[in-house]
C-alpha positions in Angstrom: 101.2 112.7 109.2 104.1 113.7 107.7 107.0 112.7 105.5 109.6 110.5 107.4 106.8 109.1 109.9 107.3 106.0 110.8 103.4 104.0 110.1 101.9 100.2 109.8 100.5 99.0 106.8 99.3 95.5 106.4 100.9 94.4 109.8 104.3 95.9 108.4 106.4 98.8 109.1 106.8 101.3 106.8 108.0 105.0 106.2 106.3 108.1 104.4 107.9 108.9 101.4 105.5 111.3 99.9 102.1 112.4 100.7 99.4 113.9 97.8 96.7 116.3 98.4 94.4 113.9 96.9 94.4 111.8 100.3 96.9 109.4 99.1 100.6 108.8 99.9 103.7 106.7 98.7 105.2 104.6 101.6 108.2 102.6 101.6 110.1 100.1 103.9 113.4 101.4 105.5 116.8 100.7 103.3 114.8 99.5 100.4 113.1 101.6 97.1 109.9 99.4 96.9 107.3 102.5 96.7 103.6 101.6 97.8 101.0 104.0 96.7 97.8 104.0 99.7 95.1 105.9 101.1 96.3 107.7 103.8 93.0 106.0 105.9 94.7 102.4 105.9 97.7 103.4 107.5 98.4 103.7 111.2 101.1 105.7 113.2 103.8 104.0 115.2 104.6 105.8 117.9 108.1 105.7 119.2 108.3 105.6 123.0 111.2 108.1 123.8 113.1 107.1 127.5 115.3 109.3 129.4 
């Protein structure tokens, strides 16, 4: 994972604002400044599908 990847948290869609060493990251939701601090193992990717 890296900063800027879109993920799901809690059933919601959120982007990585920061990521620790400890295992942890801050997320936030697009357009807002809400910062969540999680464990890097509750979070899921979303992958974008890319089209032609």
């Amino acid at each position: 994972m890296n900063r800027g990847d879109k993920v799901y948290y809690n059933g919601e869609e959120f982007e990585i604002y920061y990521i620790y060493e400890s295992g942890y990251c801050e997320i936030k939701k697009q357009h807002r400044w809400n910062i969540l601090l999680v464990p890097l193992t509750e979070l899921h990717i979303l992958h974008e599908l890319k089209t032609f």
